[in-house]
FIVOGU-971983 format. One line per 3 residues: for each residue x, y, z of N, C-alpha, C. Coordinates in nm, 2 decimals. Layout:
// FIVOGU-971983
X/Y/Z/X/Y/Z/X/Y/Z; ...
This chain:
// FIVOGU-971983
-2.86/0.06/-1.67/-2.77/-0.02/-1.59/-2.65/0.06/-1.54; -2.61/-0.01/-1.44/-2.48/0.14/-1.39/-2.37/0.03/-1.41; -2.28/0.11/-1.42/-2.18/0.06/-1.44/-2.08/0.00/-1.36
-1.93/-0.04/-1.37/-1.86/-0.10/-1.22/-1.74/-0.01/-1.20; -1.71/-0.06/-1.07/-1.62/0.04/-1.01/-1.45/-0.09/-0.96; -1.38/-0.07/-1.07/-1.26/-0.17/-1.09/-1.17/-0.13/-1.02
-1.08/-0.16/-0.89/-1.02/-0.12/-0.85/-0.88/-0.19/-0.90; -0.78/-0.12/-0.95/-0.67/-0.17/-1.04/-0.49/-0.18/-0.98; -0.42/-0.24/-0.92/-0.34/-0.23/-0.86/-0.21/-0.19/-0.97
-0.13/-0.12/-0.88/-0.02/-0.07/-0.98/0.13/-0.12/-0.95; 0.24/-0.07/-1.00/0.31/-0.13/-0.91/0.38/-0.04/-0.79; 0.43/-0.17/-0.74/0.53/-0.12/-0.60/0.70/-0.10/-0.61
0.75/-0.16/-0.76/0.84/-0.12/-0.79/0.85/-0.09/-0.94; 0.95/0.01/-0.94/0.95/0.02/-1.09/0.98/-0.06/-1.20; 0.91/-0.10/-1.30/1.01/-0.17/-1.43/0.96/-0.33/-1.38
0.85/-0.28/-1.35/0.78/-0.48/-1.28/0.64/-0.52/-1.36; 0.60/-0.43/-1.44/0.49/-0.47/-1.51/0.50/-0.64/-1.58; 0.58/-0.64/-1.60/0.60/-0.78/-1.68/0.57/-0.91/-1.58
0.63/-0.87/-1.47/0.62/-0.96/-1.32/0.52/-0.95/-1.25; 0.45/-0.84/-1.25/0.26/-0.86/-1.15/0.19/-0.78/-1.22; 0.19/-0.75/-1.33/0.04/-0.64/-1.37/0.05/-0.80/-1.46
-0.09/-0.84/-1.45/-0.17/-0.98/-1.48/-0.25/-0.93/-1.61; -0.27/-1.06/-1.72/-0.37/-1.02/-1.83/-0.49/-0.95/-1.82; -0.57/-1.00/-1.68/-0.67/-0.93/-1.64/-0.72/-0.80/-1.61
-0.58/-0.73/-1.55/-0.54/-0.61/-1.55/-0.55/-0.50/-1.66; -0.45/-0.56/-1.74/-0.40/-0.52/-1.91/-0.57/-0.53/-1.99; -0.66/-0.58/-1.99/-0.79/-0.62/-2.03/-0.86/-0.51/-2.00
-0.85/-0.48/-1.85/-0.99/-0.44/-1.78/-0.95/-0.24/-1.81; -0.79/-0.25/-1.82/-0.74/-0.07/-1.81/-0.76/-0.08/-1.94; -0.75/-0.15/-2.07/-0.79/-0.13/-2.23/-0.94/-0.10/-2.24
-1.03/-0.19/-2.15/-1.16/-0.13/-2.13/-1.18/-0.02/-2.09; -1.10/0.08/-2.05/-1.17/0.19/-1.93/-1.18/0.34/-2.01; -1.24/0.44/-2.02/-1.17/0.54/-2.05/-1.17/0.65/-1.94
-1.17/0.62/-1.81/-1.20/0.72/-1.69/-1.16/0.64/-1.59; -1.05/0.76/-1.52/-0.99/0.69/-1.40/-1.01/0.76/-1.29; -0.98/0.72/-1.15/-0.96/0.84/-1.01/-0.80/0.75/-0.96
-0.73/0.87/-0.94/-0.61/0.85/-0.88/-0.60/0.95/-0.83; -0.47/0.92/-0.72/-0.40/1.03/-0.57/-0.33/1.10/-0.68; -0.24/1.11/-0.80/-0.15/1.21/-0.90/-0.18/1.17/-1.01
-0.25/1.25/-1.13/-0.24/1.26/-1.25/-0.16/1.22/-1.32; -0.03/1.30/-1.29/0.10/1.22/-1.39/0.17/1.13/-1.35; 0.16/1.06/-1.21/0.25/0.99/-1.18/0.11/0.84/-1.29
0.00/0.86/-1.27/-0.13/0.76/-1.31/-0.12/0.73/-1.46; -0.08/0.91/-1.52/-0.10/0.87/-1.69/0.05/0.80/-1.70; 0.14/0.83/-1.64/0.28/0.74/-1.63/0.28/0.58/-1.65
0.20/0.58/-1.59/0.16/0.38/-1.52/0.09/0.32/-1.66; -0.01/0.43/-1.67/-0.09/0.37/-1.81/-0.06/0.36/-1.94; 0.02/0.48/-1.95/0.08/0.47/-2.05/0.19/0.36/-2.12
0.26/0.32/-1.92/0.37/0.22/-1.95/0.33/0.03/-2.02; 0.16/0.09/-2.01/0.11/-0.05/-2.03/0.09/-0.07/-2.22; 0.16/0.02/-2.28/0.09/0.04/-2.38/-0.02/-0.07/-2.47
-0.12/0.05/-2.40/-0.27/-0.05/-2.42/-0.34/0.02/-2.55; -0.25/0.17/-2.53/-0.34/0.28/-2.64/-0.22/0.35/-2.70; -0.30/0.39/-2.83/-0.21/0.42/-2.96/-0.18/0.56/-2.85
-0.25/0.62/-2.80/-0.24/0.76/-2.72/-0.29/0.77/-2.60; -0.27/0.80/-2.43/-0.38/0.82/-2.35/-0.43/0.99/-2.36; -0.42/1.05/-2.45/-0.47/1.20/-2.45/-0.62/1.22/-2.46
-0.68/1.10/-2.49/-0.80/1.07/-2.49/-0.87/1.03/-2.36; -0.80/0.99/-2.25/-0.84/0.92/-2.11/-0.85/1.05/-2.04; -0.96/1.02/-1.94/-0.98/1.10/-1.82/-0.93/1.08/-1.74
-0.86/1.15/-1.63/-0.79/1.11/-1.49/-0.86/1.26/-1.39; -0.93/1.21/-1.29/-0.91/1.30/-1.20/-0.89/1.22/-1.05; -0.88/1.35/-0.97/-0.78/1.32/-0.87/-0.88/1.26/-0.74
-0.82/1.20/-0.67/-0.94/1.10/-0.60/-0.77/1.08/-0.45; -0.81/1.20/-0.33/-0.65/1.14/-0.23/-0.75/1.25/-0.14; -0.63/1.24/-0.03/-0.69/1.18/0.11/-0.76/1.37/0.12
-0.75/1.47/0.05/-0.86/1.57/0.08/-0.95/1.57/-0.02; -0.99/1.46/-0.08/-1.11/1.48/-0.14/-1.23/1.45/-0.06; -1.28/1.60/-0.07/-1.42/1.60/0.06/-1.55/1.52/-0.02
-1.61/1.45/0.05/-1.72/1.34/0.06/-1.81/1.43/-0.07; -1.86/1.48/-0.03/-1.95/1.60/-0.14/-1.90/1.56/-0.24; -1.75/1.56/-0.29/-1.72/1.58/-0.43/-1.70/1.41/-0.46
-1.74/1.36/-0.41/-1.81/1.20/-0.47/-1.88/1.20/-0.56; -2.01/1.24/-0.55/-2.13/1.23/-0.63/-2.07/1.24/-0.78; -2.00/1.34/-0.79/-1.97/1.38/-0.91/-1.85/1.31/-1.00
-1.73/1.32/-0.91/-1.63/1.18/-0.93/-1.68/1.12/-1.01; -1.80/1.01/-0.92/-1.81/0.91/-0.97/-1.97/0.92/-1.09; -1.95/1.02/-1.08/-2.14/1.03/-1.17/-2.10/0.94/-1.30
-1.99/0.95/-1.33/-2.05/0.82/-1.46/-2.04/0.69/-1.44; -2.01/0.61/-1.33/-2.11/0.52/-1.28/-2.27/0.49/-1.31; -2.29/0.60/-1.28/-2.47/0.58/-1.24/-2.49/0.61/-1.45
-2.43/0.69/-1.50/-2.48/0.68/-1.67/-2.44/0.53/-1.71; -2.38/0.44/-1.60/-2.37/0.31/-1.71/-2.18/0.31/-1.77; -2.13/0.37/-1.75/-1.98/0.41/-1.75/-1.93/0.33/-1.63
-1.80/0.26/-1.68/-1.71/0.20/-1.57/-1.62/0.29/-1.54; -1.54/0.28/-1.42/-1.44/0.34/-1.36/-1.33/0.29/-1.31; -1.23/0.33/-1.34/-1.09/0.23/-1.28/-1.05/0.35/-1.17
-1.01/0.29/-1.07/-0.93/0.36/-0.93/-0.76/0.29/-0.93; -0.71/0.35/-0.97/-0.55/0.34/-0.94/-0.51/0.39/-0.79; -0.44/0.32/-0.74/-0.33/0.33/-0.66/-0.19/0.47/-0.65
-0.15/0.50/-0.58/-0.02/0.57/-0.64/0.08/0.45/-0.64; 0.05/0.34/-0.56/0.14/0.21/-0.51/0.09/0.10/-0.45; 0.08/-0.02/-0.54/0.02/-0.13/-0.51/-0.14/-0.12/-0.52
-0.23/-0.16/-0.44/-0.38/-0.18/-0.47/-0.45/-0.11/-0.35; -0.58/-0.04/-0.46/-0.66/0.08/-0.44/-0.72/0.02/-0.28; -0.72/0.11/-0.17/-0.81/0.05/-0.11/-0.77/0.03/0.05
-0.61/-0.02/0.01/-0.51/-0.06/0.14/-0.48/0.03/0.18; -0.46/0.07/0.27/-0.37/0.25/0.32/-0.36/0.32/0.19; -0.50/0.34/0.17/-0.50/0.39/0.02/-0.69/0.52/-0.02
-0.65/0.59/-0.02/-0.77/0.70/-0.03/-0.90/0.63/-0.15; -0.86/0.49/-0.24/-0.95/0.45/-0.33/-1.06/0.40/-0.21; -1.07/0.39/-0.09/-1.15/0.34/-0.03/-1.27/0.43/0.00
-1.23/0.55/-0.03/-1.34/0.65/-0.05/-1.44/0.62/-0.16; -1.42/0.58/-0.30/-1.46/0.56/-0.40/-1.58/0.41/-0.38; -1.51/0.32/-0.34/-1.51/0.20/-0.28/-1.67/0.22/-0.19
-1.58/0.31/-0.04/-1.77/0.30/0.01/-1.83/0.44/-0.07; -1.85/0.47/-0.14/-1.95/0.55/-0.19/-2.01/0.44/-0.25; -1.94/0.35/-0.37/-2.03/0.29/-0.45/-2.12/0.19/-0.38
-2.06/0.14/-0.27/-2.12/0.03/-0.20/-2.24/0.06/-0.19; -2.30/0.23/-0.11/-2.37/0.31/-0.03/-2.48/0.28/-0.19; -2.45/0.33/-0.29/-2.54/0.32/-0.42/-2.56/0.20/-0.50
-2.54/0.06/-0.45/-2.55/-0.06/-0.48/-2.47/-0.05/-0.61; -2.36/0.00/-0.64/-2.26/-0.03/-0.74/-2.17/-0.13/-0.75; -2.16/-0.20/-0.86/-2.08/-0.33/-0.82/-1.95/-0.27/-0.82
-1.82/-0.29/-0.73/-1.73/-0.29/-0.70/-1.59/-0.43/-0.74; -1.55/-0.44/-0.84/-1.48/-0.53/-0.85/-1.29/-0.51/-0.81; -1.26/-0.57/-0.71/-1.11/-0.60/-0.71/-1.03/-0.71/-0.82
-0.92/-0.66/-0.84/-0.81/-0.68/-0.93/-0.72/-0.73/-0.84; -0.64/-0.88/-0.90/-0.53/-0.94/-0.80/-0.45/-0.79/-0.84; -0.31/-0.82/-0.75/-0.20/-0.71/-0.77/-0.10/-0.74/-0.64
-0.03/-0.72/-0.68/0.10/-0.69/-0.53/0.02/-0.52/-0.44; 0.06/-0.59/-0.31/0.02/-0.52/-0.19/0.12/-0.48/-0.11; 0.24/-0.43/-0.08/0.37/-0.45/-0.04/0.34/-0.48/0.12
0.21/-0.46/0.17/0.22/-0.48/0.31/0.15/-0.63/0.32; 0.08/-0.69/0.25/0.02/-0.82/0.23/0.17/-0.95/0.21; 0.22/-0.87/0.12/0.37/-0.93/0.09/0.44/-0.95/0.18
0.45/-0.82/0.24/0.56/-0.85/0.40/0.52/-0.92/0.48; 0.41/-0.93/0.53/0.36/-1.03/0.62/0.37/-1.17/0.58; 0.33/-1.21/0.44/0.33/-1.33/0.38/0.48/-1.34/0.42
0.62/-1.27/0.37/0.74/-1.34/0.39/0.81/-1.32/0.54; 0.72/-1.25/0.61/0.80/-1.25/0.73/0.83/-1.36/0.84; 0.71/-1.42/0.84/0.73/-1.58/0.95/0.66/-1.54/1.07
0.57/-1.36/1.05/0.53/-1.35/1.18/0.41/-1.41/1.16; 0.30/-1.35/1.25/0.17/-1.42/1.25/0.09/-1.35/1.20; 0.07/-1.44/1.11/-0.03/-1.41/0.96/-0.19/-1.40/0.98
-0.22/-1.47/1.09/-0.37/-1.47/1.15/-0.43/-1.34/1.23; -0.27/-1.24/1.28/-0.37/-1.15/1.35/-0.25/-1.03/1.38; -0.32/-0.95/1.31/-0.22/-0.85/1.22/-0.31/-0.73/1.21
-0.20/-0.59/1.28/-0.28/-0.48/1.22/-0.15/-0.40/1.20; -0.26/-0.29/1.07/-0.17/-0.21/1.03/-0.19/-0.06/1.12; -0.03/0.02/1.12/-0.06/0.14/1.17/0.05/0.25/1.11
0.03/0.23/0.99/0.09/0.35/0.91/0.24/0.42/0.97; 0.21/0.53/0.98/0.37/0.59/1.03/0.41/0.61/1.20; 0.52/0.57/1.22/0.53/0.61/1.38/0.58/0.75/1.39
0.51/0.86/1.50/0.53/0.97/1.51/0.69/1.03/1.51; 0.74/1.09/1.42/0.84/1.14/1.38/0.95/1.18/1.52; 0.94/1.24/1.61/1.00/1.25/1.74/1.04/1.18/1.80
1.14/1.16/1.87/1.20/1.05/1.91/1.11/0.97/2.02; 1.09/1.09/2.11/0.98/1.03/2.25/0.84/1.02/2.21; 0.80/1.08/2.15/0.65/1.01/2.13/0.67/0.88/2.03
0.76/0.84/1.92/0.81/0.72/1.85/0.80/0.61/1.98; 0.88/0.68/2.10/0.92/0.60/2.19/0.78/0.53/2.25; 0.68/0.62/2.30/0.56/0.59/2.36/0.52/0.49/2.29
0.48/0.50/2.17/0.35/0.39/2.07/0.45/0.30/2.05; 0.58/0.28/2.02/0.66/0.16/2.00/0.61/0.06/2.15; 0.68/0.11/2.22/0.67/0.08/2.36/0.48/0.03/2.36
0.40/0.11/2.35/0.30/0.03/2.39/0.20/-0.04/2.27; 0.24/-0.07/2.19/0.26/-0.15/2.06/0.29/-0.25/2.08; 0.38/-0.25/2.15/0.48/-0.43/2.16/0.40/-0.46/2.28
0.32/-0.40/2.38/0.28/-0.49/2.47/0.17/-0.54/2.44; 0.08/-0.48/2.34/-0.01/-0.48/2.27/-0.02/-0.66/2.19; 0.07/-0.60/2.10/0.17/-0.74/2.06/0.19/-0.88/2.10
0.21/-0.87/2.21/0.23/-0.96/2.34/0.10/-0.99/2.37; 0.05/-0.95/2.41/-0.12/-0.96/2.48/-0.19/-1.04/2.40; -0.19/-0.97/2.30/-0.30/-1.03/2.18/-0.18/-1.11/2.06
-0.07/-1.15/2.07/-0.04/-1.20/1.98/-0.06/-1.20/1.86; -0.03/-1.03/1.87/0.02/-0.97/1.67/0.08/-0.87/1.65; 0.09/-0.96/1.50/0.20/-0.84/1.42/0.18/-0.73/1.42
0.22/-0.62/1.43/0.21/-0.51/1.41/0.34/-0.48/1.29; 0.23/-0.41/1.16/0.32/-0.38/1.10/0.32/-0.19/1.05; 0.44/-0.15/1.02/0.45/0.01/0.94/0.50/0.00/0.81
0.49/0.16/0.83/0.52/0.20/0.68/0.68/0.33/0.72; 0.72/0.40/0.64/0.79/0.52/0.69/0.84/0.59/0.52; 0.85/0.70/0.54/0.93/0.80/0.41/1.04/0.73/0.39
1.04/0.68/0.29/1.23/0.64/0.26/1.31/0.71/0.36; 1.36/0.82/0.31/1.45/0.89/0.40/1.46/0.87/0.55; 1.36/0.85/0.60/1.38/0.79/0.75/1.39/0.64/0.80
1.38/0.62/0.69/1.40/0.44/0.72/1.51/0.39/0.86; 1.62/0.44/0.84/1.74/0.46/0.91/1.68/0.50/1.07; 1.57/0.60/1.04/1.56/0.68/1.20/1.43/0.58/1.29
1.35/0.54/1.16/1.29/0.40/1.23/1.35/0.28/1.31; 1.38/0.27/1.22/1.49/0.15/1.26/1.53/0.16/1.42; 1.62/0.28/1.39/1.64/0.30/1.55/1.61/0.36/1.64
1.44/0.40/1.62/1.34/0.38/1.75/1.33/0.24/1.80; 1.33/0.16/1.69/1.25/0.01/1.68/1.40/-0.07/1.82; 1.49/-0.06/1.71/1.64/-0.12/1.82/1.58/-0.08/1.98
1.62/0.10/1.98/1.60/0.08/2.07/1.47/0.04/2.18; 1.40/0.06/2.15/1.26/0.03/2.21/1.19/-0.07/2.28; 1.25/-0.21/2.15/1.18/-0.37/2.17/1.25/-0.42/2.24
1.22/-0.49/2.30/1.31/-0.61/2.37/1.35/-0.70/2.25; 1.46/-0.73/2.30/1.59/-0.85/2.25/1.50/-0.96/2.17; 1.43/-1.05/2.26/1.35/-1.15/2.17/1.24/-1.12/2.13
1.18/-0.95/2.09/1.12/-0.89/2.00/1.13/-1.01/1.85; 1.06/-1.02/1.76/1.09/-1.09/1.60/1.10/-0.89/1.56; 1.16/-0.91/1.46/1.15/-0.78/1.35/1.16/-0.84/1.27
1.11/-0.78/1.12/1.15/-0.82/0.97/1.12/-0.65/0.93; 1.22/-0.66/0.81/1.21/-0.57/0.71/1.25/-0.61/0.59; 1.08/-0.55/0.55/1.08/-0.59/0.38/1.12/-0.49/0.29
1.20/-0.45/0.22/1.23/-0.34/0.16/1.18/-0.37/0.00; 1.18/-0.27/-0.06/1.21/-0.27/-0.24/1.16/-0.36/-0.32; 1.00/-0.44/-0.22/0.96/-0.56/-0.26/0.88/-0.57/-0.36
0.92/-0.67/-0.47/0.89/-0.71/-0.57/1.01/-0.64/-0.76; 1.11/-0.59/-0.66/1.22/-0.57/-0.73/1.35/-0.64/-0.78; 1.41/-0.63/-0.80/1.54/-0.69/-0.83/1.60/-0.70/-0.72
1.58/-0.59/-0.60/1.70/-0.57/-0.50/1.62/-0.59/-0.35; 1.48/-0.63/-0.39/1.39/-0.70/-0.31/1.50/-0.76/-0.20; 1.47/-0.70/-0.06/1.51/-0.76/0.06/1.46/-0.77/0.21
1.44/-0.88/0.25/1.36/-0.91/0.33/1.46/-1.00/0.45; 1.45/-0.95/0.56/1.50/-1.00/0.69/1.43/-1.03/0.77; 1.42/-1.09/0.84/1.33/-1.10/0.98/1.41/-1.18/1.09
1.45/-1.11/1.21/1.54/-1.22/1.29/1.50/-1.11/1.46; 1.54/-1.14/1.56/1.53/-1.12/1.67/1.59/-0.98/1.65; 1.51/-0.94/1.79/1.58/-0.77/1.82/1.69/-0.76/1.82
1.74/-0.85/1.89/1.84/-0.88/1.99/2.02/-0.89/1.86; 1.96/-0.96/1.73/2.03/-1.06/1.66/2.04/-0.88/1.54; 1.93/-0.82/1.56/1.95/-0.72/1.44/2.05/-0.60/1.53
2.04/-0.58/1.63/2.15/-0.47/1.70/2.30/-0.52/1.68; 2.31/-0.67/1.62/2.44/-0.70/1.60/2.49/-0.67/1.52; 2.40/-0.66/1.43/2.42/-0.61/1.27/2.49/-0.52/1.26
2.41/-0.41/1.32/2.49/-0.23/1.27/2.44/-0.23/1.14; 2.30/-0.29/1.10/2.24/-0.27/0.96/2.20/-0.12/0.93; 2.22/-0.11/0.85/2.17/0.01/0.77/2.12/-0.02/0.60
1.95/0.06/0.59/1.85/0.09/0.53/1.90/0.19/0.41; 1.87/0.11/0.29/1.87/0.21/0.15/1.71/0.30/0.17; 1.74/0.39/0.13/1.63/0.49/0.10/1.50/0.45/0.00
1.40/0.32/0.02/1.35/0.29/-0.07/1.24/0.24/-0.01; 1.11/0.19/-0.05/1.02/0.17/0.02/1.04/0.04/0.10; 1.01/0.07/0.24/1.02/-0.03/0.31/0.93/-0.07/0.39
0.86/-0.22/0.42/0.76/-0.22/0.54/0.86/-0.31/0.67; 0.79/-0.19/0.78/0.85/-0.28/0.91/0.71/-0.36/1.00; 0.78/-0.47/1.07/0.69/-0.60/1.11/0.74/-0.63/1.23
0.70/-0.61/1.35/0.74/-0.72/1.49/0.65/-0.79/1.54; 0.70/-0.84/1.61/0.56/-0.97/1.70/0.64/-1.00/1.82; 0.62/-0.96/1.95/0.67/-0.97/2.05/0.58/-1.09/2.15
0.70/-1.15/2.19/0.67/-1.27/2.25/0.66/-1.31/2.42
């Protein structure tokens, strides 16, 4: 019998285990002794915070992120096929989403392995849920190109995009440039543009806005350096 392939969500903010890692979770990582994750120590970090084990010096971790070449699957995952389960960690939130576990994911599919998901906070599932944009038709597109004029291009034809097909488009960005997103975004959208930004979600300092283009240039807001998702829907 082969074994399953558990995809385990982690958190999105720090010091939140108590608030979204679920009994189910705590159950299925006390069951595991072999993991794949994008960093070793940030993974034995996480696990260890659950304390499930007198010690994790006994647990496997190898590395499973976005240059692991297809070839080195087989082997990854070879104890699968002995009947061995496997947990896939996240570096943040759940394996799978803008997330390299989806490698793991379709391999096992390809070898009729059962694949089981774990609820968990998603920070980009979250933002959309509190944003008020439209929840029905929604894509994701990772980072906007760092330069000001090419930011400029894909913003710009993003939103017409947006418009056309009536959806959200939502991002991601490095902490540190939060601030420089932002104001591609100002400038770029039109006024009755919607924006939201979810920041530091599922924190204590958890913040979430969502108001017109037009209503956020009044602001003169400025972005803590912390994980943040950005969301428009142009109308």
């Amino acid at each position: 019998m082969k074994g399953k392939l558990y995809l385990i969500p982690t958190l999105i903010a720090e010091n939140t285990q108590q608030e979204v890692i679920s009994p189910r979770i705590l159950e299925t990582v006390k069951s595991l002794n072999y993991f794949l994750c994008e960093n070793v120590r940030t993974a034995r970090r996480f696990v260890s915070s659950l304390h499930l084990f007198p010690s994790i010096e006994a647990l496997t971790f190898e590395v499973l992120d976005k240059d692991t070449a297809h070839d080195a699957l087989p082997s990854l995952l070879s104890p699968l096929l002995e009947g061995k389960d496997i947990g896939v960690l996240s570096e943040s939130g759940c394996p799978g989403i803008a997330d390299p576990g989806a490698l793991a994911v379709s391999y096992a599919h390809q070898n009729q392995i059962k694949v089981v998901p774990l609820v968990g906070p998603s920070s980009l599932l979250l933002a959309i849920m509190a944003s008020g944009l439209n929840g029905q038709q929604f894509a994701f597109h990772g980072y906007v190109p760092v330069e000001a004029d090419e930011a400029a291009i894909v913003v710009r034809k993003l939103e017409k995009e947006s418009r056309e097909k009536h959806q959200t488009q939502v991002f991601i960005e490095t902490p540190y440039r939060n601030n420089a997103l932002l104001g591609h975004l100002l400038k770029c959208l039109h006024d009755n543009t919607r924006l939201c930004i979810a920041s530091d979600l599922t924190s204590q300092n958890e913040k979430i806005m969502s108001l017109e283009v037009g209503k956020w240039k009044k602001l003169a807001h400025k972005l803590d350096k912390v994980p943040t998702v950005f969301l428009f829907l142009a109308s």
